[in-house]
N, C-alpha and C positions, 0 to 999 in steps of 0.2 A: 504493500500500500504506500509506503512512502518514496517510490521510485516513484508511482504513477501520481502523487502528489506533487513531487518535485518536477515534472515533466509540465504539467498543467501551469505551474507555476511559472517556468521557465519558456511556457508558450502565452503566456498572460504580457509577462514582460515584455516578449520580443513584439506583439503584436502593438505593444502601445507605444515601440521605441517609432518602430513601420509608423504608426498612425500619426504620432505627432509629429513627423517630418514632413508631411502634407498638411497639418494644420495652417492656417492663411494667420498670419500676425499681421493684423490693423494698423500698429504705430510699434518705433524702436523703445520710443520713451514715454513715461506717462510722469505726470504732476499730482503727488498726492499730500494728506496734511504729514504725513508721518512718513518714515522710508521704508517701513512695512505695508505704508496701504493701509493699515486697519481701523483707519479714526477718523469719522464721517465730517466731510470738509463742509458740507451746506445741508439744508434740505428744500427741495423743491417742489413746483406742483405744475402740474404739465396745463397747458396750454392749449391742450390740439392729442388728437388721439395717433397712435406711432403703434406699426405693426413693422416689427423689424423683417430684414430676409431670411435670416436662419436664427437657430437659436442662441445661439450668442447675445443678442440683442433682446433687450427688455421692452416687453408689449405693453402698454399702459391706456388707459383714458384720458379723456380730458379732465381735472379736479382732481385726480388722484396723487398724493406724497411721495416724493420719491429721497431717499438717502446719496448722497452722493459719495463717494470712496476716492472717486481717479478723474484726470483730465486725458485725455490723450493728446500728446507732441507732436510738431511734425507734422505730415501730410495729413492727418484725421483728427486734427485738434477740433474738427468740431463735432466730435463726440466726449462724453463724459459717459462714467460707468456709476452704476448705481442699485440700488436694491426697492424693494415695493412687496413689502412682506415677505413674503418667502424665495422670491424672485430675486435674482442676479442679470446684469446685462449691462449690455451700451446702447445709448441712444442720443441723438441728436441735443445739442445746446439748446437750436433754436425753439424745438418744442417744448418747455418749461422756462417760469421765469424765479428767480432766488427766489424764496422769504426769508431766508433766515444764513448768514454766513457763521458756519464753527470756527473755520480755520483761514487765515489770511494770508499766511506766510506756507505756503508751497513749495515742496521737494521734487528734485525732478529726480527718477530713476528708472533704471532700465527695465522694460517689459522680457515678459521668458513665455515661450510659447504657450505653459500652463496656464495663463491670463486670457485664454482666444480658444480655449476649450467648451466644446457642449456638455454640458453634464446633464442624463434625464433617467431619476431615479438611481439604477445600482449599476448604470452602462455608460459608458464612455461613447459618443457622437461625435468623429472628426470628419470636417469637410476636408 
């Protein structure tokens, strides 16, 4: 049994080293409050309803809260990333407007292909 665990294992890895090499990275660099990312920069409330193209991208209404975490740099700076209850994603600037700013002073660092991943339930989804 523990060959045939170790093989499963070893074929788990190798297929998510495959997958995230075709993952699509957005931006090199993103702007967050913290250099981990973990400490909500604004919160907003959308403006216009946003159906992203894949799931990477957070789907929202119009009036609905959103947490802000990340800026994107660079070519796609006009996305920001964000959360909406249980929900993670990027979505467009223009569709929400601030109410509320946490953090002012902004760290810019480097994105890692794990940031541009699908996650849906207990499976991994790479474009």
């Amino acid at each position: 049994m523990p060959k045939l665990l170790d093989g499963r294992v070893l074929l788990a890895a190798v297929s998510l080293v495959i997958s995230l090499q075709g993952t699509k990275v957005l931006s090199e660099w993103k702007k967050c409050g913290d250099p981990e990312c973990e400490t909500a920069m604004s919160r907003v409330q959308a403006t216009t309803d946003y159906s992203g193209p894949d799931c990477r991208y957070l789907n929202f209404k119009t009036g609905e809260e959103i947490m802000v975490y990340s800026k994107l740099s660079g070519e796609h700076e006009n996305f920001w990333a964000g959360s909406k209850g249980k929900d993670f994603g990027y979505f467009p600037k223009d569709a929400v407007k601030v109410d509320e700013v946490f953090i002012t002073e902004e760290v810019e660092v480097l994105t890692k292909e794990t940031d541009f991943l699908c996650l849906h339930g207990d499976k991994y989804v790479f474009e």
